[in-house]
Every structure is written in structure tokens, then in C-alpha cells.
C-alpha positions as CSV (number, residue, x, y, z in Angstrom):
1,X,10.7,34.6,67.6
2,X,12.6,36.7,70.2
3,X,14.8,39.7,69.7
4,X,17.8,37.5,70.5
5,X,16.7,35.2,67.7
6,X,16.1,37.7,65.2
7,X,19.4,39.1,66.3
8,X,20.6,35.9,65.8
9,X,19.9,34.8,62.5
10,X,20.4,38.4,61.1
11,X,24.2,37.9,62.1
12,X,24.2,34.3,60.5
13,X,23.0,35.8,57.0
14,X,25.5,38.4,57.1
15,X,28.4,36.0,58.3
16,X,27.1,34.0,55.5
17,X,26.9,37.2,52.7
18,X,30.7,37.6,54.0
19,X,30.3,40.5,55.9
20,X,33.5,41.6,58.8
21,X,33.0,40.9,62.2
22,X,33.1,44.9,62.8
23,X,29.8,45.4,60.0
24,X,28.0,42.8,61.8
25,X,28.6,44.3,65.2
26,X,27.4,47.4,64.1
27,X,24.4,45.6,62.2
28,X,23.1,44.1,65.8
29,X,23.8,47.4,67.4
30,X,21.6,49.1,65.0
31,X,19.6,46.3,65.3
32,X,18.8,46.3,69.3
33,X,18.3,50.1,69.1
34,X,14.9,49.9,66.5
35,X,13.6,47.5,68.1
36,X,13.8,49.4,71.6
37,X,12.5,52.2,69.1
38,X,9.6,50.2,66.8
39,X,6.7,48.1,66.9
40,X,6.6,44.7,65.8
41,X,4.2,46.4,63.3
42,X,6.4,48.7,61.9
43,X,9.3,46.3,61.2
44,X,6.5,44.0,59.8
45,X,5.1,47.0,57.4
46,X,8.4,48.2,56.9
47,X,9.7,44.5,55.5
48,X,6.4,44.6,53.5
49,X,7.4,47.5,51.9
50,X,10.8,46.9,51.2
């Protein structure tokens, strides 16, 4: 899957959950700037974990 997909279905699930327009903005902001910032194995380990 690419970024733009993850992106992507990320802001589907939180469109679906409800969430504004402005939340989800800032959700694919934050998004873009850990996975400049973070492995794939982090985000794996991290999702794990969580």
C-alpha cells in the first residue's frame, strides 16, 4: 500500500467515525510528517503495540 493510500483510507474511517473536515486535515498532516519521520517498522510495531 502507498502512503497516499494509507492516507487515504485513514481519512475515509474518520469521515466515516464523523470527524470535521478541519480534524481530518490535521489527521493527514500529522500523518505525512511520521511517515517522512518513521519506518514502516515502527508504525508496524507501534500498531502492534497499540
Amino acid at each position: 500500500m502507498t502512503n497516499g493510500a494509507a492516507i487515504g483510507c485513514a481519512m475515509i474511517a474518520l469521515s466515516n467515525l464523523g470527524c470535521s473536515q478541519e480534524d481530518i486535515k490535521k489527521v493527514e498532516r500529522e500523518m505525512h510528517q511520521e511517515m517522512d519521520e518513521k519506518t514502516e517498522e515502527e508504525a508496524e510495531k507501534y500498531y502492534q503495540a497499540h
